[in-house]
C-alpha positions in Angstrom: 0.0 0.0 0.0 1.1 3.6 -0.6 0.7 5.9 2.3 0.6 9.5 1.8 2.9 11.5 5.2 2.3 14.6 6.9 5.9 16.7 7.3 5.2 18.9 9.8 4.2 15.1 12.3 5.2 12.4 10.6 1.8 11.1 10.4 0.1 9.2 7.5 -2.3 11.5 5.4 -6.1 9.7 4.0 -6.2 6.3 3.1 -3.9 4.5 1.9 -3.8 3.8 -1.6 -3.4 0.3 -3.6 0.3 -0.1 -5.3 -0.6 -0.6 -8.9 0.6 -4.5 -9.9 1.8 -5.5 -13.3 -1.1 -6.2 -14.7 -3.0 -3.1 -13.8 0.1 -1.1 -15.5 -0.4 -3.2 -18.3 -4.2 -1.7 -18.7 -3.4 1.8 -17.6 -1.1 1.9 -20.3 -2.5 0.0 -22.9 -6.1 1.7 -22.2 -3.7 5.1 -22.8 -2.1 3.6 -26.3 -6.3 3.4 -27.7 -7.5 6.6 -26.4 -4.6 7.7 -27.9 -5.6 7.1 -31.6 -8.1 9.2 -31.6 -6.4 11.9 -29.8 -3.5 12.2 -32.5 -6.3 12.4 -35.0 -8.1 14.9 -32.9 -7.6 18.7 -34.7 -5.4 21.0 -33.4 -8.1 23.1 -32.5 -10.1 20.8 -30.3 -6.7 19.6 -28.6 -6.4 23.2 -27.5 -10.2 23.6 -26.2 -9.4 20.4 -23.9 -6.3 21.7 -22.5 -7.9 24.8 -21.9 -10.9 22.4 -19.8 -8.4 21.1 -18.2 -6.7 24.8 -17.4 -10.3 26.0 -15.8 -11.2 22.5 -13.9 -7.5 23.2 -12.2 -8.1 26.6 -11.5 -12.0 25.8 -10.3 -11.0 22.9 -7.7 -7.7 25.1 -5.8 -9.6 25.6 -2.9 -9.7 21.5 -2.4 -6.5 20.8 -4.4 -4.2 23.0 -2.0 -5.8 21.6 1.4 -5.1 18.1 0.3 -1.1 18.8 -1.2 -0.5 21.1 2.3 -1.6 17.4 4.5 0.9 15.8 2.3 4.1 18.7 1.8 3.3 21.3 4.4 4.6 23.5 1.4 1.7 26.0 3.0 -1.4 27.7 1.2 0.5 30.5 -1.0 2.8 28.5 -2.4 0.5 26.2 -3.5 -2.5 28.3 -4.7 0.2 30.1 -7.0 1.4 26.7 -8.1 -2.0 25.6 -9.0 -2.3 28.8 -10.9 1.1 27.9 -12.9 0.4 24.7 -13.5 -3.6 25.7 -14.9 -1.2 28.6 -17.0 0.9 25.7 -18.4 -1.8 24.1 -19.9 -3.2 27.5 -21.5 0.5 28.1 -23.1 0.5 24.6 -24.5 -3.1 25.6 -26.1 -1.8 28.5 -27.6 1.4 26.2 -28.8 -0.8 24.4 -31.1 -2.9 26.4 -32.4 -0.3 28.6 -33.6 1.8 25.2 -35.1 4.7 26.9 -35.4 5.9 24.0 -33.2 5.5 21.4 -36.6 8.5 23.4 -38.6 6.7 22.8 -41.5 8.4 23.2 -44.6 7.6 22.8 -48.2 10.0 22.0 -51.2 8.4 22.4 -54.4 10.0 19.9 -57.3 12.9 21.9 -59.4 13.7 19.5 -62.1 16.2 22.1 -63.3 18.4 21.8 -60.2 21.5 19.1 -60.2 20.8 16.3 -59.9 16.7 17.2 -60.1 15.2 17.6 -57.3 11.5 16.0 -56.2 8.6 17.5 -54.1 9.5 17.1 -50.3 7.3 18.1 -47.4 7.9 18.3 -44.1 6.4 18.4 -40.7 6.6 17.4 -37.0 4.3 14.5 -35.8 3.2 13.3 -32.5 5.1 10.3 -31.4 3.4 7.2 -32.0 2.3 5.8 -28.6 2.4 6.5 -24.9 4.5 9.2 -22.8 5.7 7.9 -19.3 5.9 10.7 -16.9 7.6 10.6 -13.8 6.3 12.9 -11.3 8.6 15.1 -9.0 8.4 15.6 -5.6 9.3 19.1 -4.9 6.6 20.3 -7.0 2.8 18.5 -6.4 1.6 20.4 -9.5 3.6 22.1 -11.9 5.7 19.0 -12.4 3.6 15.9 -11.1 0.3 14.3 -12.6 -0.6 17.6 -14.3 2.8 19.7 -14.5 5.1 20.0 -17.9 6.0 16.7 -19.3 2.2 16.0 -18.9 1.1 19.6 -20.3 3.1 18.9 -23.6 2.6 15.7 -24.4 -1.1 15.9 -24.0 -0.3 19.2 -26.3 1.6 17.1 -29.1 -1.0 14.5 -29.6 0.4 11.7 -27.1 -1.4 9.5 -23.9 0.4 10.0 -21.0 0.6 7.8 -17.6 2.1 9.2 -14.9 4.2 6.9 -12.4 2.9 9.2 -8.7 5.4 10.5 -6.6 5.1 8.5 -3.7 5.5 11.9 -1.4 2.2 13.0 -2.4 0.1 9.9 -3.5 -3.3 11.6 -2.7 -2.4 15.0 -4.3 -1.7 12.8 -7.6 -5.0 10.7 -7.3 -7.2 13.9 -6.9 -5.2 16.0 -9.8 -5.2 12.6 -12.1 -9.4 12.5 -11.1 -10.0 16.4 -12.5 -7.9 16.4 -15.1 -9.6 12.8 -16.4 -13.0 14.1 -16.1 -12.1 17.3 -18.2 -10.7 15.8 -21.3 -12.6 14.5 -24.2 -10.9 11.0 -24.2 -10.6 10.4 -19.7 -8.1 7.5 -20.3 -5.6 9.8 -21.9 -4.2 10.8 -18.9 -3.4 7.6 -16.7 -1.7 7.0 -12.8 0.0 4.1 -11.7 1.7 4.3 -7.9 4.5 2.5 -6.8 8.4 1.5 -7.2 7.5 -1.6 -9.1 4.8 0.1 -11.0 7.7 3.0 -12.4 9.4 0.0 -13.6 6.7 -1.9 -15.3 5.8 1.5 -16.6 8.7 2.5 -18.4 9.7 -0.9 -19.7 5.8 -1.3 -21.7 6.5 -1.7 -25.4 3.7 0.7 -25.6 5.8 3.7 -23.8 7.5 5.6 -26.6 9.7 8.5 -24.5 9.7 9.2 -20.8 10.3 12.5 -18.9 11.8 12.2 -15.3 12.5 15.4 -12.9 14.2 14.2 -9.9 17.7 13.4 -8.5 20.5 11.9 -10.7 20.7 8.1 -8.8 17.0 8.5 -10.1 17.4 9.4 -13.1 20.5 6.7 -13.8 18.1 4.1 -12.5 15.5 4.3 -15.2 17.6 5.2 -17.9 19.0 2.0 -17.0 16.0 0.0 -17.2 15.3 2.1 -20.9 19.1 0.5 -22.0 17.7 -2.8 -21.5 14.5 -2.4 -23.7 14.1 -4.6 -26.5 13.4 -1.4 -28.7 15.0 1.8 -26.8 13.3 5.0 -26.3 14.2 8.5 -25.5 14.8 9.5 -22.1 14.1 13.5 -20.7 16.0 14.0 -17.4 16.1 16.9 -15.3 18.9 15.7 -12.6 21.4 17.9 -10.7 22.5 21.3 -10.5 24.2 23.1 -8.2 23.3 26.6 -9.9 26.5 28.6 -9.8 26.2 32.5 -9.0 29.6 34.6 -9.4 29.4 37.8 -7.7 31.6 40.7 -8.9 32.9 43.5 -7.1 30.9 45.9 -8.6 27.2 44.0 -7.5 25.9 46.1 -4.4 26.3 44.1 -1.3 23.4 44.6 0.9 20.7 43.5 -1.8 23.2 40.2 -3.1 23.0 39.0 0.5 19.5 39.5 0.9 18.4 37.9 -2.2 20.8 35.2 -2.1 19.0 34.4 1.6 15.9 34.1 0.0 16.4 32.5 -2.8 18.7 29.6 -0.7 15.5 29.2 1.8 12.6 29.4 -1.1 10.5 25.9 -0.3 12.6 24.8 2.5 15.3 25.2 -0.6 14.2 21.9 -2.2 14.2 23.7 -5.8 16.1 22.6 -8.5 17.2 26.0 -9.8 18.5 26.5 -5.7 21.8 28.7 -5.6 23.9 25.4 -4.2 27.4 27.7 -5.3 28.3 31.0 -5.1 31.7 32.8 -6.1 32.6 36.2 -4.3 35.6 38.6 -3.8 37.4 38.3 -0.7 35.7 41.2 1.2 34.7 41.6 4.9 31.6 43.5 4.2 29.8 41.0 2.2 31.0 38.2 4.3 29.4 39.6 7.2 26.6 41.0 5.2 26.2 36.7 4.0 26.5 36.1 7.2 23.6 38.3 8.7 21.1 37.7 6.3 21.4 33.9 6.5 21.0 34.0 10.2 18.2 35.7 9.6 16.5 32.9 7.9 14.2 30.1 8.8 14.4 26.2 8.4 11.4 24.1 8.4 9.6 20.5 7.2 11.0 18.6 4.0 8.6 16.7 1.9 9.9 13.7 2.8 12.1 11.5 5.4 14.2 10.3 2.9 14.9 13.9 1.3 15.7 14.8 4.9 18.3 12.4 4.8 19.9 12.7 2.2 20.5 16.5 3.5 22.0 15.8 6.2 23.9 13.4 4.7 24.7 16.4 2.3 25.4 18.6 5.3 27.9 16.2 6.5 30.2 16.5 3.3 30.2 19.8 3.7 30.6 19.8 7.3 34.6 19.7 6.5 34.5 23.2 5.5 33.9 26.2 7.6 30.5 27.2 8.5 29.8 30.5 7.6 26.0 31.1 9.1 23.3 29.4 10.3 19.6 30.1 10.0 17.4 29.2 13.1 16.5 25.9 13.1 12.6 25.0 11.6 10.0 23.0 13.2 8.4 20.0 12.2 9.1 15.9 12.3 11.7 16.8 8.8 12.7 20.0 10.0 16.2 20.9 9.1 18.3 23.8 9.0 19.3 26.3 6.7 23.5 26.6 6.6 26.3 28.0 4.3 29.9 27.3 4.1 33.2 28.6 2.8 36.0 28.1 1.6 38.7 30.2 -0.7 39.0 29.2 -4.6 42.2 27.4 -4.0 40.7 24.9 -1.5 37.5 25.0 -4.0 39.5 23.9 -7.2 41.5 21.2 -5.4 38.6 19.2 -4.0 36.7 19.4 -7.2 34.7 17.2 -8.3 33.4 16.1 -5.2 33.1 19.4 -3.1 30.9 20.9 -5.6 28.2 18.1 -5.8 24.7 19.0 -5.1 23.0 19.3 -1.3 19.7 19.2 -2.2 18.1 21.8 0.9 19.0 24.9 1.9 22.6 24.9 2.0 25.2 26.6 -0.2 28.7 27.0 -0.1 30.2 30.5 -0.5 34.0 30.7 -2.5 35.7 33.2 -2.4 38.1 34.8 -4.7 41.2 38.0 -5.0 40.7 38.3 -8.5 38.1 38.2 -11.3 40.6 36.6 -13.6 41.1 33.9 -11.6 37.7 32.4 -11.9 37.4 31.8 -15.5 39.6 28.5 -15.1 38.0 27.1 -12.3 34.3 27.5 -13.7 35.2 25.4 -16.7 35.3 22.9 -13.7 31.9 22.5 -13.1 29.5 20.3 -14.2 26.6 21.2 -15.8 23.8 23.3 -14.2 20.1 24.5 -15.2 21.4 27.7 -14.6 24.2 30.6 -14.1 23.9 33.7 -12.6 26.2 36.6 -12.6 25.6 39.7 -10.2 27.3 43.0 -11.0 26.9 46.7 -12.4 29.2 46.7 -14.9 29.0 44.0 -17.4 32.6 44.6 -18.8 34.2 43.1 -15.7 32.2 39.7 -16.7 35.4 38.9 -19.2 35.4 35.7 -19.8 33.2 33.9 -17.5 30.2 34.8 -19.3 31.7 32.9 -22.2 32.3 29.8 -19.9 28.9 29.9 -18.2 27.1 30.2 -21.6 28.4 26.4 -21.8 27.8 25.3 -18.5 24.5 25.8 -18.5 20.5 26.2 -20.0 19.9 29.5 -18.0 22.2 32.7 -17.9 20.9 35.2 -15.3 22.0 38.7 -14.6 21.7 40.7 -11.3 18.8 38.2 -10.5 17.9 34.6 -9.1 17.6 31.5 -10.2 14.4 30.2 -8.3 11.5 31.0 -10.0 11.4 29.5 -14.1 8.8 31.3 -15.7 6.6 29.7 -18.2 6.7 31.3 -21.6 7.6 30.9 -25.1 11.4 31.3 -24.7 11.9 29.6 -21.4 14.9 27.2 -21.3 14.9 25.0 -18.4 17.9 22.4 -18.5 21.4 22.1 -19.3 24.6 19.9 -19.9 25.1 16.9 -17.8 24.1 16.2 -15.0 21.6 19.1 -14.6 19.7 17.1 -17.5 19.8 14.6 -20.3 19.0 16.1 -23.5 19.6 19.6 -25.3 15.5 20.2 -24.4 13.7 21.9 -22.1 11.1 21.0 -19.6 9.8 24.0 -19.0 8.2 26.6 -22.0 6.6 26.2 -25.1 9.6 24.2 -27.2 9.0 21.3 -24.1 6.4 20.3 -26.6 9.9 19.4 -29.1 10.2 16.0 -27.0 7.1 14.7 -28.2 7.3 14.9 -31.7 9.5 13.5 -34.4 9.5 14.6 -38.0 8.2 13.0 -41.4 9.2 13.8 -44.8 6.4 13.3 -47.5 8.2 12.7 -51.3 6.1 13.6 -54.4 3.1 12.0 -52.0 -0.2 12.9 -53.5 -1.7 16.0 -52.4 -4.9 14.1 -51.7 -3.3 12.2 -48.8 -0.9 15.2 -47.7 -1.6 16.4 -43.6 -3.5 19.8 -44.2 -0.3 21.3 -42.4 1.5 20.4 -45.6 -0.8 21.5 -48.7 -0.2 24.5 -50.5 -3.0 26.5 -49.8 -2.5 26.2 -46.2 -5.8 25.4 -44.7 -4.5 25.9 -41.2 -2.8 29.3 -41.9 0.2 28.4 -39.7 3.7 29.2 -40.2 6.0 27.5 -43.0 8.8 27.7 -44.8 7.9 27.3 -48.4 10.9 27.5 -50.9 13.2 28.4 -48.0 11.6 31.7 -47.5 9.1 31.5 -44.5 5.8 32.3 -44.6 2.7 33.1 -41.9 
């Protein structure tokens, strides 16, 4: 059985609910793979109404939605009611997505028989995958990346079933999402839950799953890309892992407003985010120590979603207990209460215990490096590992130099004189990164998330009878194409 726990007492939350066997994944999915014919065949147009039903029956059920996710990730009332808001908004971009269909790339190439050697009719476009998405749900995040969040939003977007494997930190919260978001589309068994370890494996091993999008920590991640590796026909895999989120402070960035907003940002959700400033780079200065210093002791801990998560902070907290604490906040209440910290250490220290001193502590700690001299840094940031994002803080963007060049590779996200918590959902939103922060060149998060769902088809002098309405010449759908290699709206 799979028991839903309160944070704040340790105590179990409703019912408990049945772990979903083999042979009920089996139906989930395969009851996903039929509804799903019809769905791909479904216009763009209606696709969009249903994701907008699904936007309003979010929005309409917040006052029940947040009550139940608070029982199970004391995460508290704002934060939640703004979540269900972002994930309802999600689902109202990907509407938009489509019915634009810019997203297809569709291109036309009339015949030329005058080019060398001649050249036939060839037509292009973007189609949805052919069979069911496995989503993995994430546990930081009950909405905007569980049963209803991103990986869902898209896919549903693109033409494809989804089932969603629950996160087993929020069980009921996934049951009650999958039950409203069912009831509001045209075709319920598009959208289908399984619970369970064993379930996650039966899941992404059905020959019926065709891609799978995962947001959670890297052991995770390995784990079922593993289990993909060992299908009889592989599929893709869409990770979002790790990141430690470097921010490099220059000597021009104002001190009093870095040290506040690094405070916040670090504490944001108990600091289980995975955009959570984990590394920051600053000049050897007294000032901003103690101005670090201040504002982090000014901070709260409090409950993390789970036990496990709890412990594998600590455990966290324990690597970097071999480096000097620099503040503490005051310690939070709850039975997975933990403590906001921050450590130091200078750059020298930094590069010779890399790799290892720079791995992720998933919580509200960061470790603080500092530096003498810009120039130094460059070298030393072509170190790290990959992140979901990169921050620089600073008045003067001249003294960047180099490292602006060397972040733009080590990660999806470059910030300026802001933070990284917070990923806004919009057309140009990148969210992911190189190795390990994810495991593709795509995003999660923003329109182009709908890219993972779709693969291209090239039609060759096919007759225009049988040609997708995105691909005749007249356009039917009036959405963008490049016809001839100039494009066209």
């Amino acid at each position: 059985m799979i028991y839903g726990y309160d944070p704040r007492t340790g105590e179990t939350v409703g019912e408990p609910l049945p772990e979903t066997d083999s042979a009920g994944v089996d139906l989930v999915v395969s009851t996903a793979a039929a509804a799903g014919a019809a769905w791909r065949a479904t216009p763009a147009a209606e696709r969009a109404l249903a994701l907008e039903a699904v936007a309003d029956a979010l929005a309409a059920r917040a006052d029940d939605l947040w009550v139940t996710a608070d029982r199970e990730t004391a995460l508290g009332e704002v934060r939640l009611r703004g979540e269900i808001a972002r994930t309802a908004g999600q689902f109202r971009l990907f509407a938009q997505v489509i019915r634009d269909g810019g997203y297809l790339e569709a291109i036309i190439d009339h015949a030329d028989p005058a080019a060398t050697p001649p050249r036939p009719d060839v037509r292009r476009m973007k189609r949805p995958l052919p069979g069911v998405v496995a989503v993995f749900a994430a546990s930081n995040f009950p909405f905007a990346f569980s049963v209803a969040g991103g990986d869902t939003a898209s896919a549903l977007a693109a033409g494809c079933p989804v089932v969603v494997k629950a996160h087993p930190g929020h069980p009921q919260t996934s049951a009650q999402v999958a039950g409203i978001v069912r009831g509001a589309l045209p075709y319920p068994d598009l959208l289908g839950l399984v619970q369970g370890m064993q379930a996650g494996v039966d899941l992404v091993t059905h020959p019926s799953v065709v891609a799978a999008g995962f947001t959670g920590s890297v052991a995770g991640g390995k784990a079922i890309k593993k289990l993909i590796d060992e299908r009889e026909t592989p599929i893709p895999f869409y990770g979002e892992l790790g990141s430690v989120n470097p921010v490099v402070v220059l000597p021009s960035a104002p001190k009093a407003e870095v040290a506040a907003g690094f405070a916040g940002s670090l504490t944001l959700g108990v600091g289980q985010f995975c955009t959570n400033p984990g590394l920051m780079f600053v000049p050897e200065d007294d000032e901003l120590r103690k101005a670090l210093a201040a504002a982090v002791e000014g901070t709260a801990g409090g409950p993390m979603l789970g036990e496990r998560i709890r412990d594998g902070y600590l455990g966290g907290l324990d690597r970097l207990g071999e480096l000097t604490l620099l503040a503490e906040g005051r310690p939070g209440e709850g039975a997975w209460a933990v403590t906001p910290k921050v450590f130091t250490t200078d750059l020298d220290t930094f590069a010779a215990g890399l790799p290892r001193i720079a791995e992720e502590c998933f919580g509200p700690a960061s470790l603080v490096v500092t530096y003498r001299d810009v120039a130094d840094l460059a070298a030393v940031l072509g170190r790290l590992e990959g992140s979901l994002t990169a921050t620089v803080h600073g008045t003067d963007p001249d003294e960047a130099g180099e490292i602006a060049d060397v972040l733009a590779v080590k990660a999806g996200r470059l910030i300026w004189n802001g933070w990284p918590t917070g990923v806004a959902v919009c057309w140009a939103m990148h969210h992911g990164g190189p190795w390990p922060a994810s495991t593709s060149a795509f995003t999660s998060v923003g329109a182009t998330a709908i890219d993972r769902w779709v693969a291209p088809t090239a039609y060759q002098d096919w007759p225009a009878a049988l040609l997708p309405d995105e691909l005749k010449d007249d356009n039917p759908l009036s959405i963008p194409r490049r016809v001839d290699c100039r494009s066209h709206m």
